[in-house]
N, C-alpha and C positions, 0 to 999 in steps of 0.2 A: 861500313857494313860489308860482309864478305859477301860472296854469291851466295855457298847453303845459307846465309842468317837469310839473303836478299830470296832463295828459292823457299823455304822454308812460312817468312812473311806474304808471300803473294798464296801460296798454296792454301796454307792453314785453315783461314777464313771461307775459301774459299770448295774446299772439301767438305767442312760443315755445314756450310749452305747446300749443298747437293744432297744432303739427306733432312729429302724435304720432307713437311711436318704429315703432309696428307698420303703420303704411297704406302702401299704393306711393307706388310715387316721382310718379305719376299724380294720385294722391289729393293728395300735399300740393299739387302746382302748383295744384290747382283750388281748394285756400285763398289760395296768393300770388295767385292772378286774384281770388278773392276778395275779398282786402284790396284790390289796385290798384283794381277799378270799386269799392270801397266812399270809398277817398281821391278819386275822380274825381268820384265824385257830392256829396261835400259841398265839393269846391274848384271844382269846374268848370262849375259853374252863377254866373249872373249875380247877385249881390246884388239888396238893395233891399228885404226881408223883416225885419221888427221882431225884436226879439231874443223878448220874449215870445212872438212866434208860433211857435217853434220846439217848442212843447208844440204834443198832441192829445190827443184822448181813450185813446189808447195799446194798443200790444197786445195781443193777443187774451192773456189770462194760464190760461193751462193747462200745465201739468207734464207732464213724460214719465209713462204709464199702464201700461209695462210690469212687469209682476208681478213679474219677480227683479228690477228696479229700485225698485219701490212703498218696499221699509223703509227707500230710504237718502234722505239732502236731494239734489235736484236743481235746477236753474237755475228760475223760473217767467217769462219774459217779463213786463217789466212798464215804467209810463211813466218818463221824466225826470223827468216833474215829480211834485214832493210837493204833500200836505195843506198848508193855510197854519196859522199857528198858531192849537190850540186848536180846528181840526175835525177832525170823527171820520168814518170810516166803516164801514159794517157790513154784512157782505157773505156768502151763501149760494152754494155752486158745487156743483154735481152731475156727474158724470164720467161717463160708461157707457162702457167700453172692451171690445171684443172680440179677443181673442187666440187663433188658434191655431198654433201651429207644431208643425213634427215630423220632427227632424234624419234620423231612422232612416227618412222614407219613401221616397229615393233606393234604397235596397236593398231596397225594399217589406218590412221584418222587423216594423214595429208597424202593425197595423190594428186594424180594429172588436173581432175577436177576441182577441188581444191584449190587448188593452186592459181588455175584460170580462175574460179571465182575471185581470188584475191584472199591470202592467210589473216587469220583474224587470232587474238589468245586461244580463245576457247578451242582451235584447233588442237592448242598442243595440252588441254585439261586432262584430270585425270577418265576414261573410258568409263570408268565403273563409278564412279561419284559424281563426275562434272566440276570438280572444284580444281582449282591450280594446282600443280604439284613443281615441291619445293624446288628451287634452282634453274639451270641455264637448259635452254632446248635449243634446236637449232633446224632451221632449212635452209640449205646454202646449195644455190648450184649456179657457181661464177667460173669464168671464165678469166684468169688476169691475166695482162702484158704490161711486165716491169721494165722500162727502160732506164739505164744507169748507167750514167757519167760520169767518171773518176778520175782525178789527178792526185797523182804522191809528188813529195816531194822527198828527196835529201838532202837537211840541214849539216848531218854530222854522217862517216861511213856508219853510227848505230843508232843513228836518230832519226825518226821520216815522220814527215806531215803528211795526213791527206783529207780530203773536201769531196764529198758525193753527192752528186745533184739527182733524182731518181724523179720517175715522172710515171702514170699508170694507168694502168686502162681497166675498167670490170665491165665484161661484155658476156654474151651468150655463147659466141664463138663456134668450135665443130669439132671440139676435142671428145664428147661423150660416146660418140659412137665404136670412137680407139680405144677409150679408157674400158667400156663394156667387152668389147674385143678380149684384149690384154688379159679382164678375168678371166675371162671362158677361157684364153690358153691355156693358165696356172688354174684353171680348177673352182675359180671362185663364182659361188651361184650369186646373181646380180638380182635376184627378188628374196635377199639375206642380208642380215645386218653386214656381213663382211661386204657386199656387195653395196651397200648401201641402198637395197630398194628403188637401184635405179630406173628399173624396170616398168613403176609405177607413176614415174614422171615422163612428161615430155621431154628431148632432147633440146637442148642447142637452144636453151632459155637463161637469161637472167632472174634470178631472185633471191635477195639477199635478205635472213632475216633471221634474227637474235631475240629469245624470248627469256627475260629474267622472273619468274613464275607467271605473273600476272600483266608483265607490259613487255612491250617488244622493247629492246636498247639499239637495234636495230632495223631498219624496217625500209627496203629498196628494192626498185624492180625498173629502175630506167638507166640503163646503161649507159657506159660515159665512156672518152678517150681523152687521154697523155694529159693528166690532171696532176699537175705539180706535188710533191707530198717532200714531206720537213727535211732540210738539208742537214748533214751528220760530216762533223770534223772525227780526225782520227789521229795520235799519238800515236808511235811505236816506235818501242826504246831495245833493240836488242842489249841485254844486260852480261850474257857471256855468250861464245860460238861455241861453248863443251869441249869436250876433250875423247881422247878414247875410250872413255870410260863415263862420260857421264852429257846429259845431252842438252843443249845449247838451251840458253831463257831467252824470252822477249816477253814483256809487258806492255800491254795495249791500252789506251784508253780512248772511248769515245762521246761524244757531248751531242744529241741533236737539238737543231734547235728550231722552234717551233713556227707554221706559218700564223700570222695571224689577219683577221677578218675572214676566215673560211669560207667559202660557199656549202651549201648541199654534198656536193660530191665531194670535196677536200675532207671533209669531216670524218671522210670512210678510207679515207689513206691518210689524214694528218691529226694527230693525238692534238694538236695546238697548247702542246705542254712542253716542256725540258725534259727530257731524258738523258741519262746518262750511263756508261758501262763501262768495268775493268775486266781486265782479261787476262788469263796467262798460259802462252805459247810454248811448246817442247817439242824439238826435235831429235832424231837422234838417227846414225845411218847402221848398217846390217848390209855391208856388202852391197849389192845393186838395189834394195831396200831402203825406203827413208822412211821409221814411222813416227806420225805429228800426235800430236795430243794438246787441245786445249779446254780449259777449264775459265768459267767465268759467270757474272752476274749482269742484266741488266736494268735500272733501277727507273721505274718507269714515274712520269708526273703525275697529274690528277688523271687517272685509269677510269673514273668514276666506278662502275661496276665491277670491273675486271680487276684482275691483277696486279697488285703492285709492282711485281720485279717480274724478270723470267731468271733463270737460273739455266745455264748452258754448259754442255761435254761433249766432243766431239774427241773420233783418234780415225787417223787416215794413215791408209798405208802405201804410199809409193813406188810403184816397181819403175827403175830408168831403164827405157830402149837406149838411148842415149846420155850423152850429160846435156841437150837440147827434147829432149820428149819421152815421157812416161805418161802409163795407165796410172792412175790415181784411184783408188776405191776406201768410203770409208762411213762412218756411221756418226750420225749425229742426235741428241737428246734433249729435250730441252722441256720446260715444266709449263703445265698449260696458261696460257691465257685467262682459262675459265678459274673463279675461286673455288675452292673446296666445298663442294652443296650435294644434296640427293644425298640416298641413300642405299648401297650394296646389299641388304636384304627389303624387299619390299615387291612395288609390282615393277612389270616390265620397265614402265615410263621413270619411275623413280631408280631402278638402276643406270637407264641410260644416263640420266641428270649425271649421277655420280659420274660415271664412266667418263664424262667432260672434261675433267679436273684431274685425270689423270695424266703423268710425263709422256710425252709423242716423242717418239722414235722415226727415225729416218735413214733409208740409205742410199749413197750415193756413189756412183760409178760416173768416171769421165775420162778423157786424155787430155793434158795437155802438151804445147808442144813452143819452142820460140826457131823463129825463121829467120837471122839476121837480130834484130830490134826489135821484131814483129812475135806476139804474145798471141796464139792462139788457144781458147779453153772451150771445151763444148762437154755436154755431158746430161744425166738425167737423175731426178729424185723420184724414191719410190715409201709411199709411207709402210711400215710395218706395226705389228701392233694395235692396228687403228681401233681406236676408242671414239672418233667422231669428231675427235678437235684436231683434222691437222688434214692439209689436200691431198690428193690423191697421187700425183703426178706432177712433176716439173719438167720440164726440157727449158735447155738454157747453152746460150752461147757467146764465149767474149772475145773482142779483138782490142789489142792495147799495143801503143809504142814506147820504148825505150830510145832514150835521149840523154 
């Protein structure tokens, strides 16, 4: 099989999945424009670039951080190119994510008080009836620290193994008082839905809580630390480096696999199922420019309520200070957690519902840099679009060796 039948094969499937069954008719066009500036940009620039250049030091690699997404395997942005054979590398990531949402504060029914009482359903009922309304609610205001472990390895110069051990923390922490800040700089009123009403809560609290109409799916409020969550092997096969004209493949595949006998806290960072994802990477260079593009699926085990798969896009664009360190900035998408429920005309609470179930968007600004052997990446997530299913804020920083 050639590369186009081999690029043509991983894309296919995998482009169809991205126009998902639940988003407007609005939402898909803005994937086919999507795709069309993503084939313009790698056909419609002038050659004359080496095939090996078509690697960089690669995408910022940070994971979606959201809490009811934390137990399942999702996409991590990462390079075309692999290890050559027979080097390793060994790598430290730290995550700080700040989350709050809180579906019920359009009807102002959970506040500060509330909440010190301890959330009950009826909380998140409909205002004007008292009865459940249809779909997923949410009050989340966590505080996470993802620690993560990594080793690659190189079997072949286009084959690399890797093994993630990640470990986690959901705490109250001290991050709201920056995240309310940070509004108020850009404009955003913090006793508003874009604000998330954070106004109306205490700060620098844990409480984690998932409401599927009538029963909570989740329901926490005792903080925990560095709680082991499912280990994730990782395939990647670079398939071609491109040419001056057309830009490098690599296909990814990942398997996690589940802990079992859980405790309490595991349960909210580990799925205690298989998961499993394919992925497909593109790079291509524009001069001191490297820009990535990956598309993919993750095909989640017993989700119980939630979602069976996520569906993932990301495109990162590169600028090199050097051929050792570039600003990295780039955008990532990915399809909710929540299922498809509620409903876009009705009352406030019933749009929020829907509004769950919408694709969360994300962007992300970082540097990274290598010193010798030494792999430095730091950088920050910021969500956009927010519909209420996805954190507010990430800071994250990694240090890894080359061996």
């Amino acid at each position: 099989m050639g590369v186009v039948q081999l690029l043509i094969y991983f894309i296919d499937p995998v482009v169809w999945q991205l126009q998902f069954d639940d988003i407007s008719e609005s939402m898909q066009t803005k994937h086919r424009l999507f795709m069309l500036v993503t084939c313009l940009l790698w056909w419609g620039t002038p050659g004359g670039v080496l095939a090996a250049e078509n690697f960089g030091l690669g995408p910022l690699e940070i994971r979606d951080q959201f809490p009811v997404t934390m137990p399942f395997l999702s996409m991590t942005p990462e390079n075309t190119q692999t290890l050559k054979a027979g080097e390793f590398f060994f790598s430290y990531q730290l995550a700080v994510a700040n989350t709050f949402l809180n579906s019920a504060g359009a009807a102002d029914q959970v506040d500060a008080d509330t909440v010190e009482r301890g959330l009950v359903p009826a909380d998140f009922f409909s205002e004007k009836t008292g009865l459940p309304v249809s779909g997923f609610h949410n009050y989340i205001d966590v505080e996470s620290y993802r620690h993560l472990i990594k080793l690659k390895m190189g079997f072949t110069d286009f084959l690399e193994f890797g093994i993630e051990f990640p470990f986690v923390s959901f705490v109250g922490g001290s991050l709201d008082i920056g995240s309310e800040a940070v509004h108020n700089l850009v404009g955003i009123d913090n006793d508003s839905a874009a604000g998330a009403y954070r106004t109306r809560s205490d700060r620098n609290r844990y409480d984690f809580y998932v409401l599927k109409e009538d029963t909570f799916v989740i329901s926490a409020d005792e903080p925990f630390e560095n709680e082991a969550s499912d280990v994730v092997f990782n395939i990647k096969w670079n398939l071609w480096e491109g040419s001056d004209l057309l830009p490098a493949v690599t296909a990814k595949f990942s398997y996690k696999s589940p802990i079992e006998n859980r405790n309490d806290n595991q349960r909210l960072v580990s799925s205690g199922e298989v998961d499993f994802g394919s992925y497909l990477l593109l790079s291509k260079r524009y001069g001191d420019w490297i820009v990535y593009l990956g598309l993919g699926s993750s095909n989640l085990g017993e989700s119980g309520e939630f979602s069976s798969s996520l569906r993932h896009r990301f495109m990162a664009f590169e600028f090199q200070l050097s051929s050792d360190d570039a600003w990295v900035f780039q955008a990532v998408s990915q399809s909710s957690i929540y299922r498809t429920s509620g409903s876009l005309i009705g009352s406030d609470q019933q749009v929020e519902s829907a509004a769950l179930s919408r694709v969360t968007d994300l962007a992300v600004i970082g540097y990274k840099s290598w010193f010798g052997d030494w792999l430095i990446e730091t950088g920050f997530v910021e969500d956009f679009n927010q519909f209420g299913n996805q954190t507010d804020i990430v800071l994250f920083f990694e240090i890894g060796q080359r061996w």
